[in-house]
VEXMAR-273628 format. One line per 5 residues: their letters; for each residue x negated, z, y negated of C-alpha. Coordinates in steps of 0.5 Angstrom, whole numbers, plus 500, padded with zeros to 3 digits. Each point is the difference from the previous one (the first is absolute). Example, Ala and Ser with C-alpha at 12.3 -4.5 7.8 and 13.67 -1.06 7.14 Angstrom:
! residues 2
as	475 516 509 ~ 498 498 493
! end
This chain:
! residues 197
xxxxx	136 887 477 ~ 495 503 505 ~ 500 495 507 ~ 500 493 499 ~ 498 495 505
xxxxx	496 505 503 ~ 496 503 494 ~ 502 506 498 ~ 500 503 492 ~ 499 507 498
xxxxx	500 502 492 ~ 498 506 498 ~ 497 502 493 ~ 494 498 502 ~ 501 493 501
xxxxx	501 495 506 ~ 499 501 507 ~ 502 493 505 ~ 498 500 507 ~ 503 498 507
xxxxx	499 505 503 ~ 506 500 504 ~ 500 493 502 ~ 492 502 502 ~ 503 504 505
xxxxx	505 496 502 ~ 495 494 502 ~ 495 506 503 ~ 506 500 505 ~ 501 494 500
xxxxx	493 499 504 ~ 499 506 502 ~ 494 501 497 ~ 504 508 496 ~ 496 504 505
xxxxx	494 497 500 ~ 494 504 497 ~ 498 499 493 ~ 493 496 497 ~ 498 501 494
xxxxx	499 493 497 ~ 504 493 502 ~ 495 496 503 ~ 493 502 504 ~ 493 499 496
xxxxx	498 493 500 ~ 505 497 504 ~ 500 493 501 ~ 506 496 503 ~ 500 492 503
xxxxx	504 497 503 ~ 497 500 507 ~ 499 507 500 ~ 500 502 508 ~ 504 503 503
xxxxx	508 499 502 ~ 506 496 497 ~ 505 504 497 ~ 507 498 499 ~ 501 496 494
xxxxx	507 502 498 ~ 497 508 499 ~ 495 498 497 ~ 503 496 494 ~ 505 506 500
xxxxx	494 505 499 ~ 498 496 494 ~ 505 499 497 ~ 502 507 500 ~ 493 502 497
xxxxx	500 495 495 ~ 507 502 498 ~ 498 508 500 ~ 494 497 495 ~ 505 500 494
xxxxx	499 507 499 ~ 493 502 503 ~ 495 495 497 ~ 495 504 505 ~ 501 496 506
xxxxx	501 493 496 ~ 493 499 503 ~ 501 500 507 ~ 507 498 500 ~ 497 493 498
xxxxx	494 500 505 ~ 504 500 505 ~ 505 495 498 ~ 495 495 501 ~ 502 501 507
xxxxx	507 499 502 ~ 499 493 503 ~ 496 503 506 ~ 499 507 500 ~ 496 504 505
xxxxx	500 507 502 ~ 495 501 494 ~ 504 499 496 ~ 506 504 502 ~ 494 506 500
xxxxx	499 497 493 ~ 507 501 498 ~ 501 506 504 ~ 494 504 495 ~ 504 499 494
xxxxx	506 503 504 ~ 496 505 501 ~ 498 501 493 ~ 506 501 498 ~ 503 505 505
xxxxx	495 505 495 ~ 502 497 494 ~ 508 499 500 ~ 501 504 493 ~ 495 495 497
xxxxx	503 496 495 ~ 501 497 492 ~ 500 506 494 ~ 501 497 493 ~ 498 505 494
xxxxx	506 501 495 ~ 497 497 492 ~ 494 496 503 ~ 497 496 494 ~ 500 493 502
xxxxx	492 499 497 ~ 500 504 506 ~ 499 494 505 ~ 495 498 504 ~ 498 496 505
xxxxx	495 500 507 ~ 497 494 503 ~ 495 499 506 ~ 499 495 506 ~ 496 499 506
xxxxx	495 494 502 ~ 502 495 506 ~ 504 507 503 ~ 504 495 504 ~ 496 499 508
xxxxx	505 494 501 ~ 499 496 493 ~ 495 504 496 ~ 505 501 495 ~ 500 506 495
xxxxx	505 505 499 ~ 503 501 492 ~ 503 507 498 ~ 503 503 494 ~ 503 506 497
xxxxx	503 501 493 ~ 501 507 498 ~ 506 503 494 ~ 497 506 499 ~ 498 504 507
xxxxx	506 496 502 ~ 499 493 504 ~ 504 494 498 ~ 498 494 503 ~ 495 499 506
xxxxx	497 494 505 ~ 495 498 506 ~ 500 494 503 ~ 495 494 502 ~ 498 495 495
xxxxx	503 493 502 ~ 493 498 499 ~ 491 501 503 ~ 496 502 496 ~ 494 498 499
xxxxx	497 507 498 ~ 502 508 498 ~ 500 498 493 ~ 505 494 501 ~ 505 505 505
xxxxx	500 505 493 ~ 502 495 495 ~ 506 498 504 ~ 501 507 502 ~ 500 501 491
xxxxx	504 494 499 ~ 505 502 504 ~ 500 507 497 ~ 500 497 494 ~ 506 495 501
xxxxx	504 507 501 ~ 497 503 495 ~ 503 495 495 ~ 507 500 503 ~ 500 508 500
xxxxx	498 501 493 ~ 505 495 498 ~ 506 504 504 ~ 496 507 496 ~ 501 496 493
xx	508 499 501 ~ 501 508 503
! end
């Protein structure tokens, strides 16, 4: 098998390499955002978003489709997790900001359309790690923080989060343990899947 559900499969002796590469293309297309120029990260520096960000309304229906489509592209190109999840806070009434916003991870694919997941061949499960971290009140509109992981098998990454806590917290140490309780919950869960293997 090397398609399936828009994500493509290549083994060689090396290992596994997964990608969407095609369906990336297709949803350049779609928006017609495939002769845009490249940038070299996701998102601006610093950038904050709120709900009343000034400019424009946008249309509804597009918007929920970009993001959609992005968050779908995030199964195998965990480096855009982050910024998909910031603009998905505005699918109620997005602004022309938050198009702009969307359109920049467009635009950082374009120049990235061969990235994707590579899988080493005998990696050894003591070989497994995980990363966490959060910001403080970074959300404008609720002062809530953003959680986010990442756990690597090897050099390869197996299971990956951004999102905003569901709760305020009162200081920076605050929105790190529930950043590092989260973390530590899918910890749990991946040790006993790497124990059944």
């Amino acid at each position: 098998m090397h398609y399936f559900l828009g994500i493509e499969v290549v083994q060689s002796p090396s290992g596994i390499f997964i990608s969407q590469r095609k369906y990336l293309l297709d949803i350049l297309m779609r928006f017609r955002m495939n002769e845009c120029n490249s940038v070299s990260t996701p998102a601006e520096f610093g950038l904050k978003l709120h709900k009343d960000q000034g400019g424009k309304k946008v249309d509804n229906t597009l918007y929920k489709s970009i993001v959609g489509s992005l968050m779908y592209l995030t199964t195998t190109r965990p480096d855009i997790m982050h910024s998909v999840s910031l603009i998905s806070r505005y699918m109620e009434n997005p602004t022309e900001m938050h198009l702009l916003a969307a359109k920049r991870i467009f635009r950082y694919l374009q120049g990235t359309k061969e990235y994707g997941l590579f899988y080493k061949k005998n990696v050894m499960k003591s070989d497994f790690a995980g990363f966490t971290d959060s910001d403080y009140a970074g959300d404008i509109d609720d002062r809530k923080s953003t959680s986010g992981y990442v756990f690597m098998l090897g050099s390869g990454v197996v299971s990956w989060s951004s999102k905003k806590q569901s709760i305020v917290t009162l200081s920076t140490t605050q929105a790190e343990f529930i950043a590092a309780t989260s973390c530590a919950c899918q910890a749990i869960w991946l040790k006993k899947i790497l124990e059944e293997l």
